[in-house]
C-alpha positions in Angstrom: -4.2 -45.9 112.9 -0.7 -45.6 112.0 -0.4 -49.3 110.7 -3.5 -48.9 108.5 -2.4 -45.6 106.5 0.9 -47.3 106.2 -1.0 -50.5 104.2 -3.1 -48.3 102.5 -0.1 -46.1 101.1 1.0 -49.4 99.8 -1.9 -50.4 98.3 -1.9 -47.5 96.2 1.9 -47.7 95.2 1.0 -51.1 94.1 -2.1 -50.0 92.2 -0.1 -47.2 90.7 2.6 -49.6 89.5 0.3 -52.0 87.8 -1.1 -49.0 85.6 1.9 -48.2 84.4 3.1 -51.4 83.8 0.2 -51.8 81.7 0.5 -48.7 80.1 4.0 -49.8 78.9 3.3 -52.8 77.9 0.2 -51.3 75.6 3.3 -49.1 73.6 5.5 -51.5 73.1 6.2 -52.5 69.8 5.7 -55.9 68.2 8.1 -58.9 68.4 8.0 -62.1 66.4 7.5 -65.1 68.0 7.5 -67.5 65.0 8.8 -66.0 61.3 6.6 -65.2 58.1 5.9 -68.0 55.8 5.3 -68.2 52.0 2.7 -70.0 50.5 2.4 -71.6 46.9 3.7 -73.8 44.4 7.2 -72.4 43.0 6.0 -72.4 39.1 6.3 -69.6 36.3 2.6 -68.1 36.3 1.9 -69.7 39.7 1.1 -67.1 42.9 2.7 -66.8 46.1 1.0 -66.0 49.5 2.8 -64.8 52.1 1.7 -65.5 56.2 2.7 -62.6 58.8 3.9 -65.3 61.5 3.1 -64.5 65.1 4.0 -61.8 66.5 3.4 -60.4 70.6 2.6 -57.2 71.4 -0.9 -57.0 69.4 0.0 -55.8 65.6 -2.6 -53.1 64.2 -1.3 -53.6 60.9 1.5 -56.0 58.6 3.3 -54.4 56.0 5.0 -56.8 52.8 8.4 -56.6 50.2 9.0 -59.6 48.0 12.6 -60.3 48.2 14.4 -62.6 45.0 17.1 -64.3 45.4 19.6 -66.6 43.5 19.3 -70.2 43.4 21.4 -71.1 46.4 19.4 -68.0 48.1 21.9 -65.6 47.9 22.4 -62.3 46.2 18.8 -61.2 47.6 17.1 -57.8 46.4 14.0 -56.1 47.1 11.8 -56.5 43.6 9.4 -53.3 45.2 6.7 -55.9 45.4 4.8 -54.9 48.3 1.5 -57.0 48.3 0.1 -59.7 50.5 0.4 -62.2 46.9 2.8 -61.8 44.5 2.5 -63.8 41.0 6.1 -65.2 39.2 6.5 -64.3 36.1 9.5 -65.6 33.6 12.3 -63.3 35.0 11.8 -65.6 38.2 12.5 -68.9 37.2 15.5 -70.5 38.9 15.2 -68.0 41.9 14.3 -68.2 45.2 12.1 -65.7 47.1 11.6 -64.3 51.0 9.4 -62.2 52.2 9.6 -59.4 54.5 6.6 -58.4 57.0 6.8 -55.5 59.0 4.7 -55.4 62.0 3.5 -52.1 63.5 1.4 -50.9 66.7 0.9 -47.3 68.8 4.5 -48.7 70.2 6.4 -49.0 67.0 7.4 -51.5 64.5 9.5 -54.6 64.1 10.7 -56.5 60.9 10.8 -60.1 60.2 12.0 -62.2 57.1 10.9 -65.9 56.3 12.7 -69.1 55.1 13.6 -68.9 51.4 11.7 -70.7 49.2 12.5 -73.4 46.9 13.7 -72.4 43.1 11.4 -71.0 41.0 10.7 -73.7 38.0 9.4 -72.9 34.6 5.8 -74.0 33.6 4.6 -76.0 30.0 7.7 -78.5 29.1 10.8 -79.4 27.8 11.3 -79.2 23.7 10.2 -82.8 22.3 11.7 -83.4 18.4 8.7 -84.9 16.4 10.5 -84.1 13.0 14.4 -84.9 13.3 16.5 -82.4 12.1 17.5 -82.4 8.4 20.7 -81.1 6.0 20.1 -79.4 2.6 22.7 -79.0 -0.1 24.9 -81.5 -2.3 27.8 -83.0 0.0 30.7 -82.1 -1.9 34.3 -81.1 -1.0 34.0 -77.3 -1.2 30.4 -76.9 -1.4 27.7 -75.3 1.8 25.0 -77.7 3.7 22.7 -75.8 5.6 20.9 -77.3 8.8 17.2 -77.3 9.3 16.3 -78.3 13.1 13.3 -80.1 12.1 10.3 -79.5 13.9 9.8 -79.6 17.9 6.9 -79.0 20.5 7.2 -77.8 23.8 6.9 -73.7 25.7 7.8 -71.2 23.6 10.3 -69.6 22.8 12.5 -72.2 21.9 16.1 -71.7 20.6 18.9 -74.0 18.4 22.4 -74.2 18.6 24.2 -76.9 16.4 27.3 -79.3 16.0 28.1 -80.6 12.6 30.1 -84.2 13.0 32.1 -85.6 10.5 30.9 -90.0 10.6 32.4 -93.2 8.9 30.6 -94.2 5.6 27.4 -95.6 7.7 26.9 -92.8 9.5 28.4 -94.2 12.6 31.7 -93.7 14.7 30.9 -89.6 14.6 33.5 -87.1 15.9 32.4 -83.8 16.8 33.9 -81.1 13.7 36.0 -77.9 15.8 34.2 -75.0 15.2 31.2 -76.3 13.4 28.2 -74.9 15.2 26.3 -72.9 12.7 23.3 -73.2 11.0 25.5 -74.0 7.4 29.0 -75.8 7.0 31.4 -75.8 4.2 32.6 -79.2 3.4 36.1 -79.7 3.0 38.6 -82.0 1.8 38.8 -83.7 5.3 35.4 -84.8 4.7 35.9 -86.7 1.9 34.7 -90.2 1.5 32.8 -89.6 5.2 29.5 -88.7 6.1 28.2 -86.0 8.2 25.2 -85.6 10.6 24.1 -82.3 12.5 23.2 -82.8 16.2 20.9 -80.1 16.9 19.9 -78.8 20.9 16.4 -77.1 21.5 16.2 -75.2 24.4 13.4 -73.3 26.4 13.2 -71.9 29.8 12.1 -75.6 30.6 15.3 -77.5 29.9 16.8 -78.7 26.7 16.5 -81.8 24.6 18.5 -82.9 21.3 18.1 -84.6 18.2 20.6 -85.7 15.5 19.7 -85.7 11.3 20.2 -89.0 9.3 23.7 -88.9 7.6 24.0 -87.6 4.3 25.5 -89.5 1.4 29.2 -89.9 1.2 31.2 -86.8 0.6 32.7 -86.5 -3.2 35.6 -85.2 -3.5 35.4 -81.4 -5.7 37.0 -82.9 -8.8 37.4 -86.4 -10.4 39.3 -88.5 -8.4 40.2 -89.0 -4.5 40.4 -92.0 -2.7 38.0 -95.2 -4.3 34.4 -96.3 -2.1 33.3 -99.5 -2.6 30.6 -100.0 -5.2 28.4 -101.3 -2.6 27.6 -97.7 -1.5 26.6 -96.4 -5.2 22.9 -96.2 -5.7 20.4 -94.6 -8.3 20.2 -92.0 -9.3 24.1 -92.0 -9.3 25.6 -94.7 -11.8 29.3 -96.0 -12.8 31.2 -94.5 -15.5 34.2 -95.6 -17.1 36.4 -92.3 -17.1 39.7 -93.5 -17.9 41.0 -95.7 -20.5 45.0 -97.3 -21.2 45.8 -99.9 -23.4 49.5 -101.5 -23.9 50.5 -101.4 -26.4 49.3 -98.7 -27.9 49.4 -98.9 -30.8 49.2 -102.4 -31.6 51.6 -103.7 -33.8 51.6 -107.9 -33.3 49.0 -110.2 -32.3 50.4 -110.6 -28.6 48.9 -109.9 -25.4 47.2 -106.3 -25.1 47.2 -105.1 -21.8 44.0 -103.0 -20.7 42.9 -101.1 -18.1 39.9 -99.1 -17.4 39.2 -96.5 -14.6 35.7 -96.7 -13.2 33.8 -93.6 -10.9 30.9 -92.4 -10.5 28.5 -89.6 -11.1 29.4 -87.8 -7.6 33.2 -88.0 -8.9 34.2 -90.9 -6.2 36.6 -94.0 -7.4 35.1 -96.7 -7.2 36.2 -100.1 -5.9 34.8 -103.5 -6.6 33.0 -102.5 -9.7 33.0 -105.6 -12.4 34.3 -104.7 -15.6 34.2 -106.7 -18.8 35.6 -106.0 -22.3 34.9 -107.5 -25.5 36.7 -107.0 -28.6 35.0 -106.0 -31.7 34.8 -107.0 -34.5 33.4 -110.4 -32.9 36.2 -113.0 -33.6 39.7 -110.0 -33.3 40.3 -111.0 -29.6 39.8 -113.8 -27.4 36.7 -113.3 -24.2 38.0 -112.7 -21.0 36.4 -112.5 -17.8 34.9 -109.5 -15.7 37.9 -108.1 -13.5 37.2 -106.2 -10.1 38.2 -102.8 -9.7 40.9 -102.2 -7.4 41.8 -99.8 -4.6 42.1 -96.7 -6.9 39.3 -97.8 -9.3 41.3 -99.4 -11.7 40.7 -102.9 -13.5 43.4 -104.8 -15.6 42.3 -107.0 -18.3 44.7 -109.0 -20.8 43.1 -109.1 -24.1 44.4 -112.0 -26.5 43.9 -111.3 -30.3 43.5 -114.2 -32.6 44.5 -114.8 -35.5 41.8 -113.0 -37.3 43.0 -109.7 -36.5 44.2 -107.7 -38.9 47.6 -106.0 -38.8 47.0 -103.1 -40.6 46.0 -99.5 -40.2 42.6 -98.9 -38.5 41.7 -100.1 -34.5 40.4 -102.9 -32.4 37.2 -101.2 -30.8 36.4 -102.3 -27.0 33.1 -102.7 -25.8 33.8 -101.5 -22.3 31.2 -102.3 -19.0 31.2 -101.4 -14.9 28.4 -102.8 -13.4 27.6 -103.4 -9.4 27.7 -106.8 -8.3 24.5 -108.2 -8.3 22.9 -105.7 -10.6 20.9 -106.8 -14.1 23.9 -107.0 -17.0 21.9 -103.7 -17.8 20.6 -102.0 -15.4 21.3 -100.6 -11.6 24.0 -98.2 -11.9 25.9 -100.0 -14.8 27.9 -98.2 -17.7 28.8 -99.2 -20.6 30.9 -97.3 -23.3 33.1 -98.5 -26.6 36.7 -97.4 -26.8 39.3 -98.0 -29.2 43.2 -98.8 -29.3 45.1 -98.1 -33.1 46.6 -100.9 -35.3 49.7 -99.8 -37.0 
């Protein structure tokens, strides 16, 4: 009788014990087993989903914060995003995000955090030049080319910076210019005989691409004069001109040798070197023909004119038909020049 109150008693404590038990374990709170996840493709406009994970403890309810972060997933901060789906907008690209779910039951609540992310990317594309960029103005020592950045497709907005280079007279071998990166650049003296191209950089939240302009023509200097450029680079609509003129003696007082030479630039103000130049005394008959001399370094030709016998030594002048042409060029035409001059007879 004893022995069978004592196994009953025990029967109960046991019951007893598994209540409670029970009635612990239905107030506890939750407690992740595996952490949230985030679903969707990291892209400007795209939407992410975030997954509660598994949790113990039977969750009545999941709670949500979008958490952004810096590209190495750093520097996180609540955005006060608290949806199950949360769409990126620009301010996101090159982020990372996390999400926070909170788990509750009648025993509490827990918090876990997923895995970042990866970085954020923006949608459309890169800038794409269809139009290279292009330089207005007259390239002259002391004058103002301005830069146009030609015409480009890819997500809006896009933006320009710019670098003005300084180039041989091809346009080749460029050299960045210190301090050149506006929109316009004043020429200067340093530039010369040179060309110069503008190398232009689009950007948009995609990336950036870049484009350089075609050179523009060689540099003149801002007066008559400078160092000569060979004849091969002068083309219509500029022409030769035969701006200087120096005879010896002057004036002419025997019927020895006459030493002449003419100064040939052109219409941008350049000196020219390798022009041909011929002269031919006039009347027809005064001075013996010579041939055409080359221009030198500094755009002078030297010609020895020979009168004959049938030049008069008195008062009055032997004119000089004087003319520069380009090598190759019609007697005529191209960029040729042709003037008369005169030296006095005394």
């Amino acid at each position: 009788m004893f022995a069978s109150r004592t196994l009953f008693a025990l029967a109960a404590l046991v019951a007893i014990a598994s209540v409670v038990a029970s009635a612990q374990a239905a107030t506890a709170p939750p407690a992740n087993t595996s952490p949230p996840q985030v679903s969707g493709t990291p892209r400007q406009g795209a939407t992410f989903t975030a997954y509660p994970g598994t949790w113990t403890n039977s969750p009545t309810s999941y709670s949500y914060s979008w958490i952004r972060c810096d590209a190495n997933a750093n520097n996180c901060a609540d955005i006060g995003i608290h949806r199950r789906q949360y769409t990126l907008t620009d301010n996101d690209v090159g982020h990372r995000f996390k999400v926070s779910v909170t788990a509750s039951n009648a025993g509490g609540k827990a918090t876990a955090v997923s895995s970042p992310t990866p970085t954020v990317t923006a949608s459309g594309s890169t800038p794409n030049n269809v139009v290279k960029p292009s330089i207005s103005g007259e390239p002259r020592d002391g004058s103002v080319l301005t830069a146009a950045p030609g015409t480009w497709t890819g997500t809006q907005p896009i933006t320009y910076t710019y670098q003005w280079n300084r180039c041989d007279q091809t346009g080749a071998a460029c050299g960045s210019i210190a301090g050149a990166t506006s929109a316009t650049y004043a020429v200067t003296a340093s530039d010369v005989s040179h060309t110069l191209r503008v190398h232009v950089a689009a950007r948009n939240a995609k990336g950036s691409t870049s484009a350089d302009s075609n050179p523009t023509a060689l540099v003149a200097p801002a007066k008559s004069g400078g160092a000569a450029v060979s004849v091969s680079t002068i083309n219509l609509p500029d022409r030769l001109i035969v701006d200087g003129v120096k005879f010896s003696p002057n004036p002419i007082r025997t019927r020895g040798a006459v030493t002449a030479r003419f100064h040939v630039s052109d219409t941008r103000g350049f000196a020219i070197q390798g022009a041909l130049v011929y002269a031919l005394g006039l009347p027809y008959g005064w001075v013996r023909g010579a041939p055409e001399v080359a221009t030198d370094s500094s755009g002078w030709a030297t010609i020895v004119l020979q009168p004959t016998s049938s030049m008069p030594l008195r008062n009055g002048a032997l004119v000089v038909f004087v003319r520069a042409r380009k090598p190759g060029d019609s007697l005529l035409a191209g960029v040729s020049t042709r003037r008369l001059v005169q030296a006095s007879i005394r």
